[in-house]
TIZA-164795 format. One record per residue (C-alpha): residue number from 1; residue in three letters; chain; x, y, z. Coordinates in steps of 0.1 Angstrom, whole numbers, padded with zeros to 4 digits. Example, Ala and Ser with C-alpha at 12.3 -4.5 7.8 and 13.67 -1.06 7.14 Angstrom:
DOKOL   resi   resn   chain       x       y       z
DOKOL      1    ala       A    0123   -0045    0078
DOKOL      2    ser       A    0137   -0011    0071
//
This chain:
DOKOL   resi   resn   chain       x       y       z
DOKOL      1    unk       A    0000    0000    0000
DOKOL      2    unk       A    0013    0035   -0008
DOKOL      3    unk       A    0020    0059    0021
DOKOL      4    unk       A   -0006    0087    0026
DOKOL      5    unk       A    0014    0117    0026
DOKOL      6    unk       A   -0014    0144    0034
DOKOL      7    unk       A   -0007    0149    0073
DOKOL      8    unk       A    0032    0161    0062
DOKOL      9    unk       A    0019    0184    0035
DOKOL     10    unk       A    0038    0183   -0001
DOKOL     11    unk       A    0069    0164   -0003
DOKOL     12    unk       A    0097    0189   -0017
DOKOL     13    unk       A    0119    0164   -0028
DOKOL     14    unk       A    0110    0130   -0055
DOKOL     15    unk       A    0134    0104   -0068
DOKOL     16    unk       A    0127    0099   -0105
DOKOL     17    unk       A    0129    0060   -0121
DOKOL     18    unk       A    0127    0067   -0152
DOKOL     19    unk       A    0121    0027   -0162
DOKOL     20    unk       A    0145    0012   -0185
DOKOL     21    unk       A    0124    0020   -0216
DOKOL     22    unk       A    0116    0053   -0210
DOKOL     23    unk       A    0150    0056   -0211
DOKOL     24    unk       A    0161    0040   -0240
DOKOL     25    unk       A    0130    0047   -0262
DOKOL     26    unk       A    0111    0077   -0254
DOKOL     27    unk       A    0137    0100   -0231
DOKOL     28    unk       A    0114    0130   -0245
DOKOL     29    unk       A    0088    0116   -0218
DOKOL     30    unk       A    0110    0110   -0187
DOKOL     31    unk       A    0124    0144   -0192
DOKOL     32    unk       A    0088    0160   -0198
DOKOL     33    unk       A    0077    0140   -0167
DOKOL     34    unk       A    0103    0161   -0145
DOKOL     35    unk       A    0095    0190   -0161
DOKOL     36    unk       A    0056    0184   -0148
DOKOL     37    unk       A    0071    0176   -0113
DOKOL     38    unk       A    0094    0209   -0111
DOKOL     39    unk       A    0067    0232   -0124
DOKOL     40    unk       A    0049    0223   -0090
DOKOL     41    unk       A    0079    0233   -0069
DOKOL     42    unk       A    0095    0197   -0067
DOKOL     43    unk       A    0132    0189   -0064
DOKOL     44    unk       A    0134    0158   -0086
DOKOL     45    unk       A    0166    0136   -0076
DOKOL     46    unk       A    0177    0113   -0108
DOKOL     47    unk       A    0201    0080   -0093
DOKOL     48    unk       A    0222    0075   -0119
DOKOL     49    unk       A    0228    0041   -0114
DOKOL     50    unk       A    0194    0026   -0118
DOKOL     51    unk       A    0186    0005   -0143
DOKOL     52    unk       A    0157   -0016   -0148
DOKOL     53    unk       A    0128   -0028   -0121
DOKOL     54    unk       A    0132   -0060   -0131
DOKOL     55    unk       A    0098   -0069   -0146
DOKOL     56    unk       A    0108   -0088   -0177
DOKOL     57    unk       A    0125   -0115   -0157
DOKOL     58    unk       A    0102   -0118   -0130
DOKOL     59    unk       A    0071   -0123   -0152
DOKOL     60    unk       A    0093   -0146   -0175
DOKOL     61    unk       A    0094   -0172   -0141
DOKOL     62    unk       A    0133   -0161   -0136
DOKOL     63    unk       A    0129   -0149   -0102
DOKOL     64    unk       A    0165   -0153   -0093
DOKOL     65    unk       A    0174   -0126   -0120
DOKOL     66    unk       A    0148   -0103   -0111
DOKOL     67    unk       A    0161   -0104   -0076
DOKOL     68    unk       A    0195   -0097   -0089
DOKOL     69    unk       A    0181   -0063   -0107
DOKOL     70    unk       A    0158   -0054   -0081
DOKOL     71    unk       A    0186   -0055   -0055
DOKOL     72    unk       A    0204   -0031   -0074
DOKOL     73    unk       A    0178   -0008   -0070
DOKOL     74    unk       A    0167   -0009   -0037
DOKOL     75    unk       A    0200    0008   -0025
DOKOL     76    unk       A    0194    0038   -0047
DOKOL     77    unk       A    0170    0057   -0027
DOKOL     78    unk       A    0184    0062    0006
DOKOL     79    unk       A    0161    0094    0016
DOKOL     80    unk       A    0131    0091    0026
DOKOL     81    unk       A    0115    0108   -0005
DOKOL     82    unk       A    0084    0094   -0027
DOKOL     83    unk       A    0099    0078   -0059
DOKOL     84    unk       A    0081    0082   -0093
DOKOL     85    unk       A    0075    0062   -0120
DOKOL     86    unk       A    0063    0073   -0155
DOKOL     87    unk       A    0052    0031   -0161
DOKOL     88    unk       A    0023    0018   -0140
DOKOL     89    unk       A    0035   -0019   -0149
DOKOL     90    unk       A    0069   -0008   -0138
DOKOL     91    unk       A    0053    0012   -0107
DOKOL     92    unk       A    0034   -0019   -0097
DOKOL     93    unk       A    0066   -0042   -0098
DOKOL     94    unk       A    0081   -0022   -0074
DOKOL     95    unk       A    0052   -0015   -0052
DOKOL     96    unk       A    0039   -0051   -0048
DOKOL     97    unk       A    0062   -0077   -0060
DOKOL     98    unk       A    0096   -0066   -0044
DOKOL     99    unk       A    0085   -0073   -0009
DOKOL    100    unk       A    0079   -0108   -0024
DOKOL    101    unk       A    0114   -0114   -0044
DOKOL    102    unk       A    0131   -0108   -0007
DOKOL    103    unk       A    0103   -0129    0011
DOKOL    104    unk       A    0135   -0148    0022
DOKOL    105    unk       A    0161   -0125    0033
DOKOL    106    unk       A    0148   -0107    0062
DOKOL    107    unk       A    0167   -0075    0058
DOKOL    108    unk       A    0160   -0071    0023
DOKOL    109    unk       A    0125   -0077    0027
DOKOL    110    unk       A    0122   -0047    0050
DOKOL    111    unk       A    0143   -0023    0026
DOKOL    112    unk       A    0119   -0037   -0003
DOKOL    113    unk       A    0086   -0030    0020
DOKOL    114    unk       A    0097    0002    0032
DOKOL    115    unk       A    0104    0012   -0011
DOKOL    116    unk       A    0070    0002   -0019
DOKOL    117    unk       A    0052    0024    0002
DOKOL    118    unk       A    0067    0054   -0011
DOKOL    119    unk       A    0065    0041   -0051
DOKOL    120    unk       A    0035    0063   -0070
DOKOL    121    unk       A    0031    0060   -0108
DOKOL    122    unk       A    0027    0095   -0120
DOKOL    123    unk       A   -0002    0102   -0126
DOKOL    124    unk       A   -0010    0086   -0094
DOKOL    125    unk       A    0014    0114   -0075
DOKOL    126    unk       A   -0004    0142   -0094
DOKOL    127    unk       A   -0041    0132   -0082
DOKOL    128    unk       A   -0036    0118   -0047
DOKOL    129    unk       A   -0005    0135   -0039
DOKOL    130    unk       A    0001    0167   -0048
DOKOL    131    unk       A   -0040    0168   -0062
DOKOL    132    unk       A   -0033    0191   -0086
DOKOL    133    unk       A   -0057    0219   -0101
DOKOL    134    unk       A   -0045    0219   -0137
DOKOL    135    unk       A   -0064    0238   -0169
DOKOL    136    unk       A   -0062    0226   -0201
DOKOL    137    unk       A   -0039    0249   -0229
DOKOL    138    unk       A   -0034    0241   -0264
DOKOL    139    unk       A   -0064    0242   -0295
DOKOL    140    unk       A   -0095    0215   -0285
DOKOL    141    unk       A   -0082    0177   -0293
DOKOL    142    unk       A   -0096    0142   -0290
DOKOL    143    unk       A   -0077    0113   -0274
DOKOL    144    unk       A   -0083    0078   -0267
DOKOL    145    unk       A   -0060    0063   -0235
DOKOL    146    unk       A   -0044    0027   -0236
DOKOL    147    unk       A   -0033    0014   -0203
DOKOL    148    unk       A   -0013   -0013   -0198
DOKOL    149    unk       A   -0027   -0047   -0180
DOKOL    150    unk       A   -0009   -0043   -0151
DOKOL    151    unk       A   -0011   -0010   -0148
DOKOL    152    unk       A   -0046   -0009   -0151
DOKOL    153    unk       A   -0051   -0039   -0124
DOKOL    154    unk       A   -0023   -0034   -0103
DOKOL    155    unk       A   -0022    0004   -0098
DOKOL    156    unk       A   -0058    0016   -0111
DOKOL    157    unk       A   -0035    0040   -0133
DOKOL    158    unk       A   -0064    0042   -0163
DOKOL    159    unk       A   -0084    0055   -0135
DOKOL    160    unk       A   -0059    0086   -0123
DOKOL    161    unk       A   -0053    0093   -0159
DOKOL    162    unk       A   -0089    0095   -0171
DOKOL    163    unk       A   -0090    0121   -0138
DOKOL    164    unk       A   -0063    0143   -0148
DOKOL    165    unk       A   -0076    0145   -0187
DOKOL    166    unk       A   -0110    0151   -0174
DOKOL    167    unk       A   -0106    0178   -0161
DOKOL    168    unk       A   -0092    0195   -0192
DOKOL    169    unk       A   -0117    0217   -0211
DOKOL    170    unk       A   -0099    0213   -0242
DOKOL    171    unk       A   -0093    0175   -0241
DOKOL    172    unk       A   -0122    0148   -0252
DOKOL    173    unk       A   -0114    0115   -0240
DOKOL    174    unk       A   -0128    0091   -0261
DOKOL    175    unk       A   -0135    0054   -0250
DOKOL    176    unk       A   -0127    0025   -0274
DOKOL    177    unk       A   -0139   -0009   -0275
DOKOL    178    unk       A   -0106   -0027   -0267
DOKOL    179    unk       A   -0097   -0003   -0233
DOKOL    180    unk       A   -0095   -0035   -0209
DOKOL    181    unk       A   -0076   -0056   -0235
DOKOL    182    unk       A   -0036   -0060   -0239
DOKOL    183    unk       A   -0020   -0048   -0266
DOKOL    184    unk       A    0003   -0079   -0272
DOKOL    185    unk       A    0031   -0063   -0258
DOKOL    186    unk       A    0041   -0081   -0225
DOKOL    187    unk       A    0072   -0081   -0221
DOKOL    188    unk       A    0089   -0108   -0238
DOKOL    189    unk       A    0055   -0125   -0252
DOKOL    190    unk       A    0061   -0100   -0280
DOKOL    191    unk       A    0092   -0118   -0287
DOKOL    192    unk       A    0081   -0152   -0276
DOKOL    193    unk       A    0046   -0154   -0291
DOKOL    194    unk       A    0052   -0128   -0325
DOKOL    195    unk       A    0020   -0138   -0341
DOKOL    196    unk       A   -0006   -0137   -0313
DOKOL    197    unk       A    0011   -0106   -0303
DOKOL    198    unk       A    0010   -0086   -0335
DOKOL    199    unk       A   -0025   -0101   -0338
DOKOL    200    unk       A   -0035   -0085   -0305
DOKOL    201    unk       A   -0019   -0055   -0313
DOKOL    202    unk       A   -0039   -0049   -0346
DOKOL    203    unk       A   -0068   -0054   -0328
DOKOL    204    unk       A   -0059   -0026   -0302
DOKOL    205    unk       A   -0048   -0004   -0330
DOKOL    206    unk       A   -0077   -0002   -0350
DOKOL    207    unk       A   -0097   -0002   -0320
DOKOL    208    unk       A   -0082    0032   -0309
DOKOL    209    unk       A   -0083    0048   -0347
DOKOL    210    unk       A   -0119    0040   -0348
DOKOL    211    unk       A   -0125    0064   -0321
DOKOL    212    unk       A   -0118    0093   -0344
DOKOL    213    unk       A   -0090    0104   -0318
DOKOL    214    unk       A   -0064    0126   -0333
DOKOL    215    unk       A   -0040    0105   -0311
DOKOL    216    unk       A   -0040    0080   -0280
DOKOL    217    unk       A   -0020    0083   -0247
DOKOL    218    unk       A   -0006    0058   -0229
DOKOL    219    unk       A    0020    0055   -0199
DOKOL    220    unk       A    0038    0030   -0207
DOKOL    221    unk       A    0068    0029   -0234
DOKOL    222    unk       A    0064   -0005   -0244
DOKOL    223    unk       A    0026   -0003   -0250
DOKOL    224    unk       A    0036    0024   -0268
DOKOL    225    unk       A    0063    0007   -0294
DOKOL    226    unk       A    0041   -0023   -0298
DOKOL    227    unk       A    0008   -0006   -0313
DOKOL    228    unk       A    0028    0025   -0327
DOKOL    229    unk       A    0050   -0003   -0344
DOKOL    230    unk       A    0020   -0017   -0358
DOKOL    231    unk       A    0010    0017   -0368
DOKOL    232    unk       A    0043    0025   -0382
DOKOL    233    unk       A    0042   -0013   -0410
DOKOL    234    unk       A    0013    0001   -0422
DOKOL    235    unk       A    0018    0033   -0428
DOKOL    236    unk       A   -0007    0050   -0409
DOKOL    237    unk       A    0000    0084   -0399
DOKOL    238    unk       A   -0021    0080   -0367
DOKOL    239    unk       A    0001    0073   -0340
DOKOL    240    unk       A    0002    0074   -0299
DOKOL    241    unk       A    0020    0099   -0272
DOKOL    242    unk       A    0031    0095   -0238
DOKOL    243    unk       A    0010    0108   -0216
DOKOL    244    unk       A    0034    0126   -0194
DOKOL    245    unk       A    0044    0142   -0230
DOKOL    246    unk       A    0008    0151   -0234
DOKOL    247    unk       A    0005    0165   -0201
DOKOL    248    unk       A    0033    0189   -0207
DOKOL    249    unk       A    0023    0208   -0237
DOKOL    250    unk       A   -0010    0209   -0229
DOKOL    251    unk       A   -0016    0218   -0192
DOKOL    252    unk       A   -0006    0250   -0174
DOKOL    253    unk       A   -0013    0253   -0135
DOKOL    254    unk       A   -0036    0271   -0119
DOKOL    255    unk       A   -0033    0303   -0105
DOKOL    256    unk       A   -0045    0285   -0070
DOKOL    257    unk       A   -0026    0258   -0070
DOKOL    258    unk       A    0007    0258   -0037
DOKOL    259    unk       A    0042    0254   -0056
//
């Protein structure tokens, strides 16, 4: 369970993970992400060192590994500061399946317990957290939002971002008929199972397009490079956007709101 930070009041200072394919794929996000988190007063604290959470291992069954990564990680945020993630799946590794890769070593386990309450996807930080007051900016646009399965299931993040674009007079989120279905992505299914997976993600593709949107949103990178993949062999121009990106160029803070 995440920590309720209302009795201290705002946290000044945030660790960023950036997640491994933020990094390597869509930097643009990350760096948009802390660009969010500064414009409402926060010192955001970047550990070089990290690497990733260790997701693709653990839900391959290679637990070992995954504890290898993950203990690499857990030494990385020594304050006590809340650390966000711009990945709900990555957000929800962290948050409830570390305590479980140290289940066995006592000390670790507490490090790994003590982490997870103070992991919030980033979306997540904005409404419960810092419960920002944000007005749209930018010309009128439609989107459709794709969240990732375990985002969705293990963090509820489809429901913080659906908050945060709702209240944007010049946004219209559109629903599609696919939103609780998985692109195909996975992890390593899209390299283990490359038919079912490009199969799945033509389905969610054309499932967002038929909304009419001018673009979809997602959190999470590898969602992302699946369907915009799919997007990209045929040669469609429509194409998807990070939602901390989004965000970014088409919020501005409210005159009310504390930095």
């Amino acid at each position: 369970m995440e920590r309720d930070y209302s009795a201290a009041g705002r946290p000044g200072d945030v660790y960023f993970f950036a997640t491994c394919l933020v990094d390597l794929f869509c930097p643009e996000a990350g760096l948009d992400a802390i660009q969010l988190l500064e414009r409402e007063g926060i010192r955001v604290h970047f550990p070089e060192d990290q690497t990733c959470c260790g997701q693709p291992a653990y839900t391959s069954g290679y637990a070992d590994e995954a504890r290898q990564v993950a203990r690499v990680q857990l030494g990385l945020f020594p304050n006590d500061w809340p650390v966000i993630v711009p990945s709900g799946s990555c957000a929800g590794m962290m948050r409830h399946h570390y305590p479980k890769l140290f289940a066995e070593e006592p000390a670790l386990r507490a490090q790994a317990e003590a982490l997870s309450e103070r992991v919030f996807e980033l979306t997540e930080f904005f409404v419960k957290v810092l419960k920002v007051n944000w007005k749209g900016s930018g010309r009128p646009t439609k989107v459709a939002l794709h969240t990732s399965c375990s985002a969705r299931r293990e963090m509820g993040t489809h429901l913080h971002a659906r908050e945060l674009l709702g209240r944007l007079g010049n946004v219209e989120l559109l629903n599609h008929s696919h939103e609780s279905e998985c692109c195909g992505f996975g992890g390593t299914f899209a390299v283990r199972q490359p038919d079912i997976s490009a199969a799945m993600a033509g389905d969610k593709a054309d499932a967002l397009k038929e909304t009419g949107a001018d673009a979809f949103l997602s959190a999470d990178g590898g969602c992302l490079m699946n369907i915009d993949g799919t997007l990209a062999k045929r040669r469609d121009g429509f194409r998807g956007q990070h939602l901390a990106s989004f965000l970014w160029r088409n919020t501005e803070r409210s005159e009310g709101d504390a930095a």
